[in-house]
C-alpha positions as CSV (number, residue, x, y, z in Angstrom):
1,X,-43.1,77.2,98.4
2,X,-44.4,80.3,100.0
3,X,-44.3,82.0,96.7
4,X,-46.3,79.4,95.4
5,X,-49.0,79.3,97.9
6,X,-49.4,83.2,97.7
7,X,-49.5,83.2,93.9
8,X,-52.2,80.3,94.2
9,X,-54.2,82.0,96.7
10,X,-54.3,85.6,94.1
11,X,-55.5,83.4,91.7
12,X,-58.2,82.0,93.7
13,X,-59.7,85.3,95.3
14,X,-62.5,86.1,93.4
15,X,-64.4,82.7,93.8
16,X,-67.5,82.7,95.0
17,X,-67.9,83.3,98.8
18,X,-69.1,79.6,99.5
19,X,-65.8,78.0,97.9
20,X,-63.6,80.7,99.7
21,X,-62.2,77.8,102.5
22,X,-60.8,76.1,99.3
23,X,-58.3,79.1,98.8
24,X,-56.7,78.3,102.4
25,X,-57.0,74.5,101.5
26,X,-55.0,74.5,98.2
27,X,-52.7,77.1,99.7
28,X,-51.7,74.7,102.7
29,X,-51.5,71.9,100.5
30,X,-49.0,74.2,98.4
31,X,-47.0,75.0,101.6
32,X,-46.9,70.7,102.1
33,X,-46.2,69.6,99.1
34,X,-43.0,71.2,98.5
35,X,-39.7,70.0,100.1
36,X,-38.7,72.1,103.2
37,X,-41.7,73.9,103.1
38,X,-43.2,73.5,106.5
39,X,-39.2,74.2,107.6
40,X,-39.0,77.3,106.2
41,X,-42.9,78.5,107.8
42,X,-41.2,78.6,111.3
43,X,-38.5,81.1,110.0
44,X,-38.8,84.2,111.8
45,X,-38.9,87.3,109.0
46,X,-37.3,89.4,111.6
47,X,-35.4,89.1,115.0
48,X,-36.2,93.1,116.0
49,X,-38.4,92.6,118.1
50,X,-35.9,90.7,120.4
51,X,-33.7,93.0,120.1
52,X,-36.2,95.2,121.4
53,X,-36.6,93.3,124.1
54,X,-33.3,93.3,124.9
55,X,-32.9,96.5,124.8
56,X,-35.8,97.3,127.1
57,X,-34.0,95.4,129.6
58,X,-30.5,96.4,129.5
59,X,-30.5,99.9,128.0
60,X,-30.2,102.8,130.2
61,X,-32.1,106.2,129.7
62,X,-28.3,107.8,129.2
63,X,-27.2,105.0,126.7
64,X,-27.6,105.5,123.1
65,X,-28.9,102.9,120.4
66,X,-27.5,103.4,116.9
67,X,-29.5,101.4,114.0
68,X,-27.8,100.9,110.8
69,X,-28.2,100.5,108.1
70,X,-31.1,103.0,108.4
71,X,-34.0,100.2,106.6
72,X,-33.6,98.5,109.9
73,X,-34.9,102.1,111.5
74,X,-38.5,101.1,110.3
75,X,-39.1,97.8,112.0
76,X,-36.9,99.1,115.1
77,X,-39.2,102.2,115.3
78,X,-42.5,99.8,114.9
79,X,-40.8,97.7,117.8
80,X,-38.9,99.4,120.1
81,X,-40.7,101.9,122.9
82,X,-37.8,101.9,125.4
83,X,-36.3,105.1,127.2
84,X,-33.3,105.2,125.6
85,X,-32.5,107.5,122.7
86,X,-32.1,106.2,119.2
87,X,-30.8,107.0,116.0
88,X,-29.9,105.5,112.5
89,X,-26.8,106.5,110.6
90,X,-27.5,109.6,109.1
91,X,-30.3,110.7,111.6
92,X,-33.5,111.0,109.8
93,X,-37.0,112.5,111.1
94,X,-38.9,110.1,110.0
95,X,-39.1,106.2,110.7
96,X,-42.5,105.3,110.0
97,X,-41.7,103.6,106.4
98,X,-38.5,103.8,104.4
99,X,-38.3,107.6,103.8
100,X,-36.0,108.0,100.8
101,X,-36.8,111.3,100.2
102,X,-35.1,111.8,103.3
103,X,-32.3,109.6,102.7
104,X,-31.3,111.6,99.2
105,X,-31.6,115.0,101.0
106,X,-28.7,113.7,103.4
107,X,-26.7,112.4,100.3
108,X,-25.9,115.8,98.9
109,X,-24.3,117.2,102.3
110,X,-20.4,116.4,103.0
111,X,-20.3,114.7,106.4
112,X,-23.6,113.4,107.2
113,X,-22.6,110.8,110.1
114,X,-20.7,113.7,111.9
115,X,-23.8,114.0,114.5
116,X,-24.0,110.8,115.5
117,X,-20.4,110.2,115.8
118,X,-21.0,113.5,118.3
119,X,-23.6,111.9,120.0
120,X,-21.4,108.6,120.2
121,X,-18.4,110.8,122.2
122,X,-21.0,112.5,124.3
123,X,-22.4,109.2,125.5
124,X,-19.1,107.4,126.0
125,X,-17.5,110.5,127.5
126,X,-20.0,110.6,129.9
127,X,-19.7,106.7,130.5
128,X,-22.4,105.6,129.1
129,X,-23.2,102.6,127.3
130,X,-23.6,102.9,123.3
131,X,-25.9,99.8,121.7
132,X,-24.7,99.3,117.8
133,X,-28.0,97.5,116.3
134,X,-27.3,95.9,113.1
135,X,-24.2,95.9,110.5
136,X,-21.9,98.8,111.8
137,X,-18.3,97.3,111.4
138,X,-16.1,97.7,114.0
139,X,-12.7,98.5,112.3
140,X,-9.5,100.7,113.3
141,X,-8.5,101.1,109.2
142,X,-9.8,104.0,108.3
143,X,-13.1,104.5,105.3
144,X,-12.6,105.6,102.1
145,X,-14.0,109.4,101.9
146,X,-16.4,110.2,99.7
147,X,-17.7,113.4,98.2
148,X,-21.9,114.6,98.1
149,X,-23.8,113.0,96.0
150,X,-23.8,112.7,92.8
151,X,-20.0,113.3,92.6
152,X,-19.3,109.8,92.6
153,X,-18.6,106.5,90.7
154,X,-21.8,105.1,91.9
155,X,-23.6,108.7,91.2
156,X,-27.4,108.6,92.9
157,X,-27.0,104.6,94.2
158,X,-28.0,105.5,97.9
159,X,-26.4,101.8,99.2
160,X,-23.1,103.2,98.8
161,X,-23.4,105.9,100.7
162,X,-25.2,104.1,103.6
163,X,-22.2,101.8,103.7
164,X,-19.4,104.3,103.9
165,X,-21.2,106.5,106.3
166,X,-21.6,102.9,108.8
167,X,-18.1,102.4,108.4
168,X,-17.0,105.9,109.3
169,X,-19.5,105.4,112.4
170,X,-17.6,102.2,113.1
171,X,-14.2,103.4,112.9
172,X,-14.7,105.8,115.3
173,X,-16.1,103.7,117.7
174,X,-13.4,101.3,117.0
175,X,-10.8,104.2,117.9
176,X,-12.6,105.2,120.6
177,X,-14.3,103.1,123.0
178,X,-12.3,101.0,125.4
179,X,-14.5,97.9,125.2
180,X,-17.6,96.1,124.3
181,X,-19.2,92.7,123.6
182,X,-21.5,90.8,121.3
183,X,-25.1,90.7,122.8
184,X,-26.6,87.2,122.8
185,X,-30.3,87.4,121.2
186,X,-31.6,84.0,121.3
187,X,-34.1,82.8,119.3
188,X,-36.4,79.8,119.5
189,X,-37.2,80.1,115.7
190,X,-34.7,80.4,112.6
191,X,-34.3,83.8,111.7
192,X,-34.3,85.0,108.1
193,X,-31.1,86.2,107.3
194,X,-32.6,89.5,105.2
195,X,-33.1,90.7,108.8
196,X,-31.0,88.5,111.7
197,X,-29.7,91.6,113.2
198,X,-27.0,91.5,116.0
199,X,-26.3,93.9,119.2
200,X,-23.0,95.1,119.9
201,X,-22.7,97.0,123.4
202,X,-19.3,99.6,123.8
203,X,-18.3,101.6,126.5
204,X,-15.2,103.9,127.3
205,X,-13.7,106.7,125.9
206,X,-9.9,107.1,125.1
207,X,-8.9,109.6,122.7
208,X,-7.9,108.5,119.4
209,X,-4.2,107.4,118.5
210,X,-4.6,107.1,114.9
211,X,-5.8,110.0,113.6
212,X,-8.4,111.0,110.9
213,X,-11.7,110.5,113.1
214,X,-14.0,110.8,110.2
């Protein structure tokens, strides 16, 4: 439906100024007329800026935030103005819009994760509280290891990448910290699920028991 109206509204922009209220018109009626329409209108595209929110709140200027995958880093970075340091998994420089240029220069070096998983053991060491923002799954079985790109199956695929290096970032905090919890981020509004990202807080530090920190 909301495809529709914006493809009717295109085709309407270059009436004459006077009939220019019609465009909204037919574009509503669009929105109306189709089943679920006005349901889907309240979705929330994104639920960052409540996370924000949260965070403003609850992080300390000692804590850490880690954003993964690193396409969250862009709306984070438009939302998020808090004191507490933040990075996405690999670090990159640049969070204004999705710098892939960026991205690809990380995917030809071996162990991009390595400084935030550094930053991760300073933080819990020191006991402070780590903020995992987004998809980073917490497991204790070890990633598969990959080598630089392009030297694998998937070649120059950059999605790939980005999952193995969150899932080395998660098995280390899985085999490292000593607790944590889901954050509860209410919402009045449905959220879309292309971006209905959830907080997970850690804290503690024990050293590893399983080997292989990745």
């Amino acid at each position: 439906a909301t495809f529709s109206a914006v493809c009717i509204d295109t085709a309407l922009a270059n009436w004459p100024a006077r009939w220019q209220v019609w465009r909204c018109a037919f574009a509503i009626l669009a929105l109306l007329c189709f089943p679920g329409a006005r349901e889907l209108v309240s979705y929330r595209q994104t639920n960052m800026d409540l996370i924000a929110d949260v965070l403003r709140e609850r992080a300390a200027p000692r804590d850490l935030i880690i954003v993964h995958p690193w396409t969250f880093g862009v709306s984070f970075d438009r939302q998020y103005s808090g004191p507490t340091p933040w990075t996405t998994v690999p670090p990159l420089a640049d969070h204004r819009f999705h710098r892939y240029d960026l991205f690809k220069a990380k995917m030809v070096l071996e162990n991009p994760a390595q400084p935030v998983r550094d930053q991760i053991a300073t933080t819990l060491r020191a006991g402070n509280h780590v903020w995992l923002v987004g998809d980073i799954p917490l497991s204790q079985t070890p990633p598969p290891q990959i080598q630089p790109a392009p030297n694998n199956p998937w070649g120059w695929l950059d999605d790939p990448y980005s999952d193995v290096w969150g899932a080395q970032v998660g098995y280390f905090v899985a085999t490292h910290a000593t607790q944590g919890e889901v954050v509860p981020v209410p919402s009045t509004n449905p959220v879309s699920p292309l971006e209905n990202v959830q907080v997970v807080v850690v804290a503690g530090w024990q050293e590893s028991r399983l080997g292989g920190d990745y």
